[in-house]
PQR file of N, CA, C, O and H, with PARSE charges and radii, in Angstrom:
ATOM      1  N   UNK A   1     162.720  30.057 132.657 -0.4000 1.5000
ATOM      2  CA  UNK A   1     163.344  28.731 132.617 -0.0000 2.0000
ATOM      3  C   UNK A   1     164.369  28.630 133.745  0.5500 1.7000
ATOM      4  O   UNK A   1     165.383  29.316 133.872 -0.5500 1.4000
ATOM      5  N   UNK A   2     163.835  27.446 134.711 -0.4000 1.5000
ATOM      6  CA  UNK A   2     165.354  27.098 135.595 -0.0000 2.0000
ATOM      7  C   UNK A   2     166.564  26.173 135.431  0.5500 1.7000
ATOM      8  O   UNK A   2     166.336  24.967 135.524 -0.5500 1.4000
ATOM      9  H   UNK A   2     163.012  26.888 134.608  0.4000 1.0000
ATOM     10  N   UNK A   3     167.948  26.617 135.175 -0.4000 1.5000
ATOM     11  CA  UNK A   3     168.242  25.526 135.303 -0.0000 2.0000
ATOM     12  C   UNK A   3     169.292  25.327 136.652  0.5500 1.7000
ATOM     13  O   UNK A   3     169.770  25.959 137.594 -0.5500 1.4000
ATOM     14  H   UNK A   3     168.133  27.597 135.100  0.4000 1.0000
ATOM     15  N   UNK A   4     169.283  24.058 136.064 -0.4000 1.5000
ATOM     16  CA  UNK A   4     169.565  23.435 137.846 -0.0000 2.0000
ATOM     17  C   UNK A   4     170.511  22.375 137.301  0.5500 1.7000
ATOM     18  O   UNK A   4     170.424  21.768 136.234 -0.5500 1.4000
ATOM     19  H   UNK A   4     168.895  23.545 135.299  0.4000 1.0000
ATOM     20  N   UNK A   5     171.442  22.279 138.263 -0.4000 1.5000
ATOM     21  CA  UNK A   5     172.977  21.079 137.696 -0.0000 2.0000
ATOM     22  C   UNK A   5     172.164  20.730 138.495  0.5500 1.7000
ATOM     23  O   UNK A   5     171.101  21.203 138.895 -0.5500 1.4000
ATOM     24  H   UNK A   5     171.513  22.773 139.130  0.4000 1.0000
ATOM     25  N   UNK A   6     173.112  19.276 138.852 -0.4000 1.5000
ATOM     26  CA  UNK A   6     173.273  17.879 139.598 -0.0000 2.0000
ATOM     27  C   UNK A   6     174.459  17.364 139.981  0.5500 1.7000
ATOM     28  O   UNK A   6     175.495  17.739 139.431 -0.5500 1.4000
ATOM     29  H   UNK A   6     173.975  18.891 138.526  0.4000 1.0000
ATOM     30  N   UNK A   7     174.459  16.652 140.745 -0.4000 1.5000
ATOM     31  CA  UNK A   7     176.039  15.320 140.757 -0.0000 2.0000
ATOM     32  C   UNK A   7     175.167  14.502 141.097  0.5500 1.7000
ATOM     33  O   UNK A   7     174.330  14.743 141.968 -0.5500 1.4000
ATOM     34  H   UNK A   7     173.617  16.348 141.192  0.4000 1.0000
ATOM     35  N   UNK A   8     175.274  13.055 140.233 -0.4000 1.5000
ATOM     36  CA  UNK A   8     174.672  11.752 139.826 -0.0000 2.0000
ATOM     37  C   UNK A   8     175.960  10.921 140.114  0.5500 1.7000
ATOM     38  O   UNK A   8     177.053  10.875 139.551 -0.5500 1.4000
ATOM     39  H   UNK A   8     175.953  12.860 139.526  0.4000 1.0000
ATOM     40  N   UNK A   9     175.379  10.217 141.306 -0.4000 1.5000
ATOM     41  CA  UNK A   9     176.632   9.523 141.540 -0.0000 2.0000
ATOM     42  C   UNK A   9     176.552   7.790 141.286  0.5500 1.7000
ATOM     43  O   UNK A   9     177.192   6.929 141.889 -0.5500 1.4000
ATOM     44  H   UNK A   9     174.491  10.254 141.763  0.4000 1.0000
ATOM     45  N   UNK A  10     175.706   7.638 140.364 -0.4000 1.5000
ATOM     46  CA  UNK A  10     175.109   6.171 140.247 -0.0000 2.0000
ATOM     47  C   UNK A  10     174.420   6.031 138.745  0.5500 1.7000
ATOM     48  O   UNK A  10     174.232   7.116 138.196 -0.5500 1.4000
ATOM     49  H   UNK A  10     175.186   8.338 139.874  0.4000 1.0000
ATOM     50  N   UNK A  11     174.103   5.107 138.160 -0.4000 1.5000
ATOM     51  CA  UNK A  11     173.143   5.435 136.827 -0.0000 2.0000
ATOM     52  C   UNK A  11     171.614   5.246 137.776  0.5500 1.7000
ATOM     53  O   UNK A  11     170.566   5.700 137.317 -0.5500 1.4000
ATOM     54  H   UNK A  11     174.256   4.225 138.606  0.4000 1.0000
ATOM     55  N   UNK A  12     171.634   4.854 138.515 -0.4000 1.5000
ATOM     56  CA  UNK A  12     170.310   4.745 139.201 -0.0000 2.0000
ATOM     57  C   UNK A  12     169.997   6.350 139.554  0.5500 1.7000
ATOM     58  O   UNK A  12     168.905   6.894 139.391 -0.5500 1.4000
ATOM     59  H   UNK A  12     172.485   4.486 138.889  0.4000 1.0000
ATOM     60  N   UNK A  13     171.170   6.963 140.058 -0.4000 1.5000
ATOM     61  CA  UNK A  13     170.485   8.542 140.049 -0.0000 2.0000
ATOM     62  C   UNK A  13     170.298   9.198 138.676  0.5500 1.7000
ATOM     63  O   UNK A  13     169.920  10.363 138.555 -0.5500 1.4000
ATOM     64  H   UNK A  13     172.058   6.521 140.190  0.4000 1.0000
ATOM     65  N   UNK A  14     170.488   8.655 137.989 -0.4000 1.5000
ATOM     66  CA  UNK A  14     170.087   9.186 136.291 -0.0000 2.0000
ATOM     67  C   UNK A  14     168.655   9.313 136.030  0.5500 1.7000
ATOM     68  O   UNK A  14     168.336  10.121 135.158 -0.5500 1.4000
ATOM     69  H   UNK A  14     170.795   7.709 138.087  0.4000 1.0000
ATOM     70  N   UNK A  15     167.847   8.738 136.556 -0.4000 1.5000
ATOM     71  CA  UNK A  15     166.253   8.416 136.723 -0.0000 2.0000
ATOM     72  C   UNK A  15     166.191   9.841 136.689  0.5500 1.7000
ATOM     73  O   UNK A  15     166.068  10.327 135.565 -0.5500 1.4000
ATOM     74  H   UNK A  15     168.106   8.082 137.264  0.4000 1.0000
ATOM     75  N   UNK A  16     166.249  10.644 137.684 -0.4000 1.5000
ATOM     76  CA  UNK A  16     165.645  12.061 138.439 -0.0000 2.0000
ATOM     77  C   UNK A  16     166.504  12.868 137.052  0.5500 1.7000
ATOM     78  O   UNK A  16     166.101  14.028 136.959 -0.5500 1.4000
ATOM     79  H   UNK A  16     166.348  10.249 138.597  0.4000 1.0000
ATOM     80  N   UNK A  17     167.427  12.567 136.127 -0.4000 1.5000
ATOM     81  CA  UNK A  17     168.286  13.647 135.047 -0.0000 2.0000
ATOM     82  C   UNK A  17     166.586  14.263 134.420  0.5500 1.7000
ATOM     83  O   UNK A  17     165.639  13.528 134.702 -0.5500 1.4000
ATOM     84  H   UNK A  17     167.754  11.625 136.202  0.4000 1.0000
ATOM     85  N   UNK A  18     166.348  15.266 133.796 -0.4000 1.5000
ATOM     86  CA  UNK A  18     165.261  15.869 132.890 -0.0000 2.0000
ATOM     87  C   UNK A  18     165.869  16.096 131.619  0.5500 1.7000
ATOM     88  O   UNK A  18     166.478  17.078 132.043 -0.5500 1.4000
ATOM     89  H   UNK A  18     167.117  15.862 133.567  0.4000 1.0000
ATOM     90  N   UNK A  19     166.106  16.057 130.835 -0.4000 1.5000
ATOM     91  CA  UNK A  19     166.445  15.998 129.253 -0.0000 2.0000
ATOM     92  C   UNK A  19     165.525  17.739 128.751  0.5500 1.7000
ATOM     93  O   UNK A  19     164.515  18.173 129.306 -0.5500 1.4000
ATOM     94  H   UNK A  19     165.611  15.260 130.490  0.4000 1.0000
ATOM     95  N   UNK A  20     166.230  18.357 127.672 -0.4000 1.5000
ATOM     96  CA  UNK A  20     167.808  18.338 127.410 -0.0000 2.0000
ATOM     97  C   UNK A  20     168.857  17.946 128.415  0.5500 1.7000
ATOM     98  O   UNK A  20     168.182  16.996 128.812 -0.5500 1.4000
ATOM     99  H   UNK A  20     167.050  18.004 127.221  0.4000 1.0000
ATOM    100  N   UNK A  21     169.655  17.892 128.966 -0.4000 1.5000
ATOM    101  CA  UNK A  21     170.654  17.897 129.465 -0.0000 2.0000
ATOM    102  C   UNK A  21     172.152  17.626 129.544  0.5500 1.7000
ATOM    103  O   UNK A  21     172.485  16.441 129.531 -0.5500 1.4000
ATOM    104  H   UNK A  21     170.204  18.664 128.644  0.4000 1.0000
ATOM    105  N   UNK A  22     173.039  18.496 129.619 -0.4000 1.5000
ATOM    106  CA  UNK A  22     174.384  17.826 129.662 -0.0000 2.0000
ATOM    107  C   UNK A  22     175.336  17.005 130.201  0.5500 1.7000
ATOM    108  O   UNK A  22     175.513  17.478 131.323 -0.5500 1.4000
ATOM    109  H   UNK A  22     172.768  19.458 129.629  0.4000 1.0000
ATOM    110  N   UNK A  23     176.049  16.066 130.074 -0.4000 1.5000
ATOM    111  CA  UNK A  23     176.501  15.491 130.830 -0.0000 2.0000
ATOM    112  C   UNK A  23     178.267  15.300 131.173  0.5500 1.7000
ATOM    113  O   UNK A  23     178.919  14.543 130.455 -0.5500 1.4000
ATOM    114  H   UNK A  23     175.905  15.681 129.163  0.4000 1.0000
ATOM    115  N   UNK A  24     178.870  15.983 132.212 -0.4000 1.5000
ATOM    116  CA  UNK A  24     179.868  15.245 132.348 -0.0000 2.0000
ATOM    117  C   UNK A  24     180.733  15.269 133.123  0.5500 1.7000
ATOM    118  O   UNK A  24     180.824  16.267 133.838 -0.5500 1.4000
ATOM    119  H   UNK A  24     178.340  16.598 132.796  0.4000 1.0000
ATOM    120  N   UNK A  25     181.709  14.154 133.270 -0.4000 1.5000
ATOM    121  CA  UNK A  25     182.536  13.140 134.331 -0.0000 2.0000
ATOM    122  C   UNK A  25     182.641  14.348 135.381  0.5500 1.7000
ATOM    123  O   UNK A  25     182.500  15.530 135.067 -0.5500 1.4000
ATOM    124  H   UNK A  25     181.634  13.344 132.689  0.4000 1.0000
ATOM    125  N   UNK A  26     182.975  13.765 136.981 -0.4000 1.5000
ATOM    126  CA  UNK A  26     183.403  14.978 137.845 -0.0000 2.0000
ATOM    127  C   UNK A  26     184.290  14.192 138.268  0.5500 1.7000
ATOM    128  O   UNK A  26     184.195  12.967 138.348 -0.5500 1.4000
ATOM    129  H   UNK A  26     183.090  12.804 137.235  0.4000 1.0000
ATOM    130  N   UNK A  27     185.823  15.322 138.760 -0.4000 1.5000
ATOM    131  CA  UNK A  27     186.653  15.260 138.769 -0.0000 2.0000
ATOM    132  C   UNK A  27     186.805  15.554 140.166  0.5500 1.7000
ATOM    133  O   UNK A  27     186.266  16.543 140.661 -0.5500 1.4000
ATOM    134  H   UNK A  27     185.900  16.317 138.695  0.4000 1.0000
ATOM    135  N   UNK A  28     187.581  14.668 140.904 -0.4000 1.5000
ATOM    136  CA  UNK A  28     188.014  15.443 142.169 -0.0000 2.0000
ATOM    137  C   UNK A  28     188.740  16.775 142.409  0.5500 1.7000
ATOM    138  O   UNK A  28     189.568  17.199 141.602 -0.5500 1.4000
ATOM    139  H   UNK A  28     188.019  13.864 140.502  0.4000 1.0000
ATOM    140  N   UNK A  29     188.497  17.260 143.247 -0.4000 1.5000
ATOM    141  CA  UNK A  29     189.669  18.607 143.431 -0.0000 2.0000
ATOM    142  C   UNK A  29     189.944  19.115 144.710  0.5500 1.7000
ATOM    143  O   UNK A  29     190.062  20.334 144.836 -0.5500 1.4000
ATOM    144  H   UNK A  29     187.825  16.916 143.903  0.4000 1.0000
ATOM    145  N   UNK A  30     190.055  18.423 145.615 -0.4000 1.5000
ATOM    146  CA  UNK A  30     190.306  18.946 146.813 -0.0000 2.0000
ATOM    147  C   UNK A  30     189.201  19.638 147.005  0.5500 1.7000
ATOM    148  O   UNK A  30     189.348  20.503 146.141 -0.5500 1.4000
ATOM    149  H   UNK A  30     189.959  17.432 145.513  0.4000 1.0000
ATOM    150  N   UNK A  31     188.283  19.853 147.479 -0.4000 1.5000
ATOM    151  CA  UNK A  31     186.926  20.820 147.630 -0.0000 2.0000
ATOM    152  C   UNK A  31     187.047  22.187 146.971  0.5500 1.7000
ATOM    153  O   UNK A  31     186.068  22.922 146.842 -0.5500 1.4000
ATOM    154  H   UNK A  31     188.164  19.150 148.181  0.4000 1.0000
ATOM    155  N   UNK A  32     187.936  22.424 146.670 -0.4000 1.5000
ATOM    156  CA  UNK A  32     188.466  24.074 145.808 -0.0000 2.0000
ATOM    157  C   UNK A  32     187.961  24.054 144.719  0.5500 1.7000
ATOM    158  O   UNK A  32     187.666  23.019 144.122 -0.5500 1.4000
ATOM    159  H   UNK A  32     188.732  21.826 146.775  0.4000 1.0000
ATOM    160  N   UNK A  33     187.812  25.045 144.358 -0.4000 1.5000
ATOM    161  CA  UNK A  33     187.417  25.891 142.836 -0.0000 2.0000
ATOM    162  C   UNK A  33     187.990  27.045 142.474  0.5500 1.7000
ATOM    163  O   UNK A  33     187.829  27.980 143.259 -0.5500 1.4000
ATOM    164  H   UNK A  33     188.052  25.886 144.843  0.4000 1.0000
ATOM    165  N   UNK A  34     188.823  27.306 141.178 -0.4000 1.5000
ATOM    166  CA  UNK A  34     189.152  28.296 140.997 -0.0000 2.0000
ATOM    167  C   UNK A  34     188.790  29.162 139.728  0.5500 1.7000
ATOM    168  O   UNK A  34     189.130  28.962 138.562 -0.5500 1.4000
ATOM    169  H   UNK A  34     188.954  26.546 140.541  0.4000 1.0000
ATOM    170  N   UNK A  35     188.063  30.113 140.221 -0.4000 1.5000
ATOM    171  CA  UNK A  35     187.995  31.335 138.860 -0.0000 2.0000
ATOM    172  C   UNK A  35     188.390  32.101 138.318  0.5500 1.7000
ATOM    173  O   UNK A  35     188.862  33.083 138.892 -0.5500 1.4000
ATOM    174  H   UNK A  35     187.787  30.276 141.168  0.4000 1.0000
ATOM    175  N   UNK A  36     188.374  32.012 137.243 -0.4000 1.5000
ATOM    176  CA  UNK A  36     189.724  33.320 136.518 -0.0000 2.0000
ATOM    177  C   UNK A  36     188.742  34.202 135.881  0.5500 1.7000
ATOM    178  O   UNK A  36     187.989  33.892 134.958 -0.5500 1.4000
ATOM    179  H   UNK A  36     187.990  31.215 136.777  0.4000 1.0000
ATOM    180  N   UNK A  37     188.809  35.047 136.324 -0.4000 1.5000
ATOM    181  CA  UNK A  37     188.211  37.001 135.526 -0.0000 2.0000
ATOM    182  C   UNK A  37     189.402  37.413 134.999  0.5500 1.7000
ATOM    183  O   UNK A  37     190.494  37.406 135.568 -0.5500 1.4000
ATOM    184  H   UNK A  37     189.421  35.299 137.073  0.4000 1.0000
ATOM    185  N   UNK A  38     189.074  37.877 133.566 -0.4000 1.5000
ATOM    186  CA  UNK A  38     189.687  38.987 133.069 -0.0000 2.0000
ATOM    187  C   UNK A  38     189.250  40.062 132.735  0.5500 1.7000
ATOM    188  O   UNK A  38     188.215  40.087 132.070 -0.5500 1.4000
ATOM    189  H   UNK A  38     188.187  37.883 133.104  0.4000 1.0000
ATOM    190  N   UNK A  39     189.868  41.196 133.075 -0.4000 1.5000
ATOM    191  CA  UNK A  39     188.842  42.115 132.406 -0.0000 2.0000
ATOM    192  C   UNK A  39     190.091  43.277 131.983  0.5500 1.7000
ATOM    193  O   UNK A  39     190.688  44.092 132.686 -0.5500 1.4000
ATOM    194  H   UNK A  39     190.709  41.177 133.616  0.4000 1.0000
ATOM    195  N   UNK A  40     190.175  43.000 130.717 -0.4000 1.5000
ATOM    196  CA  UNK A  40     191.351  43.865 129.896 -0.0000 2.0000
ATOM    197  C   UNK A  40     192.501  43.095 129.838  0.5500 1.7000
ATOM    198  O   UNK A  40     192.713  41.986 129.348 -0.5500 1.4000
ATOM    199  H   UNK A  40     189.690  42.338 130.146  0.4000 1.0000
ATOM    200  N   UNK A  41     193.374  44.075 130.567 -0.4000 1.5000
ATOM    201  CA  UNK A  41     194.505  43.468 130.368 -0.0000 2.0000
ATOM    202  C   UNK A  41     194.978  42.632 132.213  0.5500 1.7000
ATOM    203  O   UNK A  41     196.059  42.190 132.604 -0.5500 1.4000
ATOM    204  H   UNK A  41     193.202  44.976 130.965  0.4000 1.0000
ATOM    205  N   UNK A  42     193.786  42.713 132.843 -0.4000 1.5000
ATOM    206  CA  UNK A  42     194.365  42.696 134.381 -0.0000 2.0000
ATOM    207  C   UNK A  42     193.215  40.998 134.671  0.5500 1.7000
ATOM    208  O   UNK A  42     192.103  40.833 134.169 -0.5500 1.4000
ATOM    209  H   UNK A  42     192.908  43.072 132.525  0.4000 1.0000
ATOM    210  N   UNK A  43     193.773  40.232 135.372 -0.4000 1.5000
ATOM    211  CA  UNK A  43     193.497  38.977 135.644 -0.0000 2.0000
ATOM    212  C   UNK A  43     193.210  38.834 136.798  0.5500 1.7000
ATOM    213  O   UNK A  43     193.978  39.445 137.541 -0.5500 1.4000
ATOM    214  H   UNK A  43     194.676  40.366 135.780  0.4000 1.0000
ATOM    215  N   UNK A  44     191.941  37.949 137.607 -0.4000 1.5000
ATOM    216  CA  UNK A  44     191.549  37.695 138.773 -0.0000 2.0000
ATOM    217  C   UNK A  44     191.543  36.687 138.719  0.5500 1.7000
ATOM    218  O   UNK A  44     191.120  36.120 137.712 -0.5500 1.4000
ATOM    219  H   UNK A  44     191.316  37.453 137.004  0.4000 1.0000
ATOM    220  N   UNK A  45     192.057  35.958 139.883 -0.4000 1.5000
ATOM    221  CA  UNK A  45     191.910  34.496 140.455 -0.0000 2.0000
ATOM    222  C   UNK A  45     191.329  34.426 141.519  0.5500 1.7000
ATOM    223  O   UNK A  45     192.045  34.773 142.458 -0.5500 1.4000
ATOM    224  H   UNK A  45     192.401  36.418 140.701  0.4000 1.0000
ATOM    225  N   UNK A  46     190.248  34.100 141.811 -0.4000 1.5000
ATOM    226  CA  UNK A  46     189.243  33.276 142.863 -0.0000 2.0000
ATOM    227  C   UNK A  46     189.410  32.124 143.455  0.5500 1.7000
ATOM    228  O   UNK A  46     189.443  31.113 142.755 -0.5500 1.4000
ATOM    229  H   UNK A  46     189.666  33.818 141.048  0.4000 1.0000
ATOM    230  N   UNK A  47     189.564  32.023 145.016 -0.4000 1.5000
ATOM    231  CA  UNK A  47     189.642  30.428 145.204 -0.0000 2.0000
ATOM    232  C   UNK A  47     188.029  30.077 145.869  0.5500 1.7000
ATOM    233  O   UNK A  47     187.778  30.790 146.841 -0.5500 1.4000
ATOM    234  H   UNK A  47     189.536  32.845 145.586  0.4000 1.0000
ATOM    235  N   UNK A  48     187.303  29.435 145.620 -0.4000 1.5000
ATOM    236  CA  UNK A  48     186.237  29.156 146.489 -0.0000 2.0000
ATOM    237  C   UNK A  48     186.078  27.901 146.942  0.5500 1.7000
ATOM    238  O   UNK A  48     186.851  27.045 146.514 -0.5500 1.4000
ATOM    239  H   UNK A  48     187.507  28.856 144.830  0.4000 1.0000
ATOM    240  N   UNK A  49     185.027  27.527 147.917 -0.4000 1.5000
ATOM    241  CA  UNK A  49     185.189  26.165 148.600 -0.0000 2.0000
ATOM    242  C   UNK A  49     184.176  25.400 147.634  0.5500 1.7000
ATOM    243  O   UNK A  49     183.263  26.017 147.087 -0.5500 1.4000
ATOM    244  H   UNK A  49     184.398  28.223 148.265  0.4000 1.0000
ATOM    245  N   UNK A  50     184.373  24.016 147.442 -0.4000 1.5000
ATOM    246  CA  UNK A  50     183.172  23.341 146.702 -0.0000 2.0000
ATOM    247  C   UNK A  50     183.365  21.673 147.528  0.5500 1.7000
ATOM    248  O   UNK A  50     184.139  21.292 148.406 -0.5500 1.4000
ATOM    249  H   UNK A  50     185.115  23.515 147.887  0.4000 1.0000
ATOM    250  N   UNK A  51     182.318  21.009 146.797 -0.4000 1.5000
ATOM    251  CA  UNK A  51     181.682  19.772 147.875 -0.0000 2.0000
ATOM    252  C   UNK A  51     183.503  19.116 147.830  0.5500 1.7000
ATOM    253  O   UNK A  51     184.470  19.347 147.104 -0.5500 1.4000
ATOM    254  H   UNK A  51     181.689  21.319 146.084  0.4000 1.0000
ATOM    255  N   UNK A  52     183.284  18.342 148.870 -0.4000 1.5000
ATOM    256  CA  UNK A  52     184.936  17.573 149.028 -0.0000 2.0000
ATOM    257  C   UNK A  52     184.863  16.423 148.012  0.5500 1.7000
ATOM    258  O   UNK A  52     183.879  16.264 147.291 -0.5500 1.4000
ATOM    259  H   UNK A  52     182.499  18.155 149.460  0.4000 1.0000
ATOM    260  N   UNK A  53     186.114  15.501 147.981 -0.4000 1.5000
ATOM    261  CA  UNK A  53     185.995  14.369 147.418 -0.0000 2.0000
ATOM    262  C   UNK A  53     185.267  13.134 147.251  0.5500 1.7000
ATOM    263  O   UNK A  53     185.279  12.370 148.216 -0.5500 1.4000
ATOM    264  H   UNK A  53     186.914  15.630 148.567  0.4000 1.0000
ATOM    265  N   UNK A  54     184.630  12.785 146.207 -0.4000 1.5000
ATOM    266  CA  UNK A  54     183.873  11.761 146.186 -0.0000 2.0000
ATOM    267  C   UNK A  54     184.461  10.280 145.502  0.5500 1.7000
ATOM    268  O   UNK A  54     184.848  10.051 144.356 -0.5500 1.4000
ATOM    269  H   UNK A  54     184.620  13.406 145.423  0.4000 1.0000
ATOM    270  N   UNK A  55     184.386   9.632 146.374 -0.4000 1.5000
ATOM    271  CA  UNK A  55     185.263   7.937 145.778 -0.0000 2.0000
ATOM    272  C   UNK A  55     184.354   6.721 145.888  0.5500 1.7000
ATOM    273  O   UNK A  55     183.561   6.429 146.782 -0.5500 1.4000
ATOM    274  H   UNK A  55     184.072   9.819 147.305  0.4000 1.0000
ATOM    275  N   UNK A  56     184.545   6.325 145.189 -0.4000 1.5000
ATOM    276  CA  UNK A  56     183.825   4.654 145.021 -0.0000 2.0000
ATOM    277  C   UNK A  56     183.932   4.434 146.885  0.5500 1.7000
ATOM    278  O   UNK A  56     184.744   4.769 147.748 -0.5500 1.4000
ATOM    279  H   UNK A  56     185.190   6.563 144.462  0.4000 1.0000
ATOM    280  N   UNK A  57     182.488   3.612 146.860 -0.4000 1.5000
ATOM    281  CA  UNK A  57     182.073   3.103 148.131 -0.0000 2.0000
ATOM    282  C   UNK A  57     181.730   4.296 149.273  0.5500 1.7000
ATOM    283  O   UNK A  57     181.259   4.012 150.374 -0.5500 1.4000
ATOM    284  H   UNK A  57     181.828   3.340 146.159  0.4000 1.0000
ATOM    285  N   UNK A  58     181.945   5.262 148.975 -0.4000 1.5000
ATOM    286  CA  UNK A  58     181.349   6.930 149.650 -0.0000 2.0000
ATOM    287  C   UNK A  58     180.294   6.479 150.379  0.5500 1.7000
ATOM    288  O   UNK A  58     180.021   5.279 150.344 -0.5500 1.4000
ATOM    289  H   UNK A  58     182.327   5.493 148.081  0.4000 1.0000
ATOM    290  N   UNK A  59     179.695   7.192 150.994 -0.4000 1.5000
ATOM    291  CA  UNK A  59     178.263   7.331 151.501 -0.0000 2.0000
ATOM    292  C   UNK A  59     177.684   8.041 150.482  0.5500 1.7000
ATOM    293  O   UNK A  59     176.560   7.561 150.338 -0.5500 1.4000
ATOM    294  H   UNK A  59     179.917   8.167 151.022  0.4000 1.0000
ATOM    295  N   UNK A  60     177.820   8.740 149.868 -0.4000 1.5000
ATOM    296  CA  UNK A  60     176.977   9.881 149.092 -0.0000 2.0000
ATOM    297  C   UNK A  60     176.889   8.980 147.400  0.5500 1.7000
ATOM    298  O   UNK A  60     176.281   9.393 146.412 -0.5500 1.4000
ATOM    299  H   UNK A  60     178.733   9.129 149.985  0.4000 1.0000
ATOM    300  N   UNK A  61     177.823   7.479 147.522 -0.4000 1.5000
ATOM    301  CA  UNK A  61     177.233   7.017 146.055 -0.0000 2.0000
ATOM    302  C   UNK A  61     176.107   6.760 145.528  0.5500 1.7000
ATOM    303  O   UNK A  61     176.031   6.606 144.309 -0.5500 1.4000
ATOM    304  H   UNK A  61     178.317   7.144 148.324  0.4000 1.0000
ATOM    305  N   UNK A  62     174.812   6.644 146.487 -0.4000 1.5000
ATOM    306  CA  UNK A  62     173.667   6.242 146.314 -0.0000 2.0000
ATOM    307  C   UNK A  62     173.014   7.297 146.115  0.5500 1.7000
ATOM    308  O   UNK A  62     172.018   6.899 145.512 -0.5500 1.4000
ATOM    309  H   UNK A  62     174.874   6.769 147.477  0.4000 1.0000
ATOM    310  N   UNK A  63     172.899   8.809 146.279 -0.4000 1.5000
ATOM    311  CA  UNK A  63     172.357   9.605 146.542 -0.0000 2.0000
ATOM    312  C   UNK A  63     172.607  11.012 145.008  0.5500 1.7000
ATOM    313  O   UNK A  63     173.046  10.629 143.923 -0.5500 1.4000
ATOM    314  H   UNK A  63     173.709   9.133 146.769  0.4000 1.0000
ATOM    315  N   UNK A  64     172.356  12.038 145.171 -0.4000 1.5000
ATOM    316  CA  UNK A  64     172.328  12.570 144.066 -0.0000 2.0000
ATOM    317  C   UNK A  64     172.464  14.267 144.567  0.5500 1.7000
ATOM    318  O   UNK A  64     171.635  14.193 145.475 -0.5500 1.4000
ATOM    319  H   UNK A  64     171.999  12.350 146.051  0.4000 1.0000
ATOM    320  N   UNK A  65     172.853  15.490 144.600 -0.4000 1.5000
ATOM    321  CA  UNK A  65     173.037  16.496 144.853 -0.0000 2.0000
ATOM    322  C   UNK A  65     172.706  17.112 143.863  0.5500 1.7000
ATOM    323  O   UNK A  65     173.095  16.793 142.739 -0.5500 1.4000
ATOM    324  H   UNK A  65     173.526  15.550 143.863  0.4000 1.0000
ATOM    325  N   UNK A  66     171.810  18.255 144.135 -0.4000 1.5000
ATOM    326  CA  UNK A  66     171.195  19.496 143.139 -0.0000 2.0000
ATOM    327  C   UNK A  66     171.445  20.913 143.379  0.5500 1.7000
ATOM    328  O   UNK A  66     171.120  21.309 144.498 -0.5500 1.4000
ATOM    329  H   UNK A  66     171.494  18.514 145.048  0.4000 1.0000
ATOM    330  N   UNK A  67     171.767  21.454 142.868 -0.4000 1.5000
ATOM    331  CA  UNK A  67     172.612  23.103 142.817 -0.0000 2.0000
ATOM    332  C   UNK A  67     172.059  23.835 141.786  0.5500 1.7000
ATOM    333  O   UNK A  67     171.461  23.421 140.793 -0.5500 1.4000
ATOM    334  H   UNK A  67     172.031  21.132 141.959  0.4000 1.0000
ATOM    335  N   UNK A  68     172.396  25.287 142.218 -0.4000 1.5000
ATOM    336  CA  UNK A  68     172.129  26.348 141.088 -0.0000 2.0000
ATOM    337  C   UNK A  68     173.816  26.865 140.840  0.5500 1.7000
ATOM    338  O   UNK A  68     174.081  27.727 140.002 -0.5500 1.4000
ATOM    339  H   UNK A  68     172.882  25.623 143.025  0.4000 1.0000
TER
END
């Protein structure tokens, strides 16, 4: 079984969603992502890069992005 996210930036990109599926809101964040590992008593923080900000009237509102 694959699964595969999305960012649906329209209900018109909802067409291409496949069911089951989950759904929800995305939040801006400066293109950053951060991960927290723990393992015991000792804590990791990760910063990684992710897609930049997306706002009403974008270029990318019409369109739809797929990821693993």
């Amino acid at each position: 079984m694959c699964v595969q996210m999305s960012i649906v930036f329209s209900e018109k990109g909802l067409k291409d969603a496949s069911v089951p599926c989950i759904a929800q809101t995305f939040v801006n964040h400066n293109a950053q992502l951060f991960k927290i590992y723990v393992l015991g008593e000792e804590q990791f923080v990760v910063r990684r890069p992710s897609i930049k900000n997306i706002y009403p009237g974008s270029e990318f509102i019409n369109f739809f992005i797929f990821f693993n």
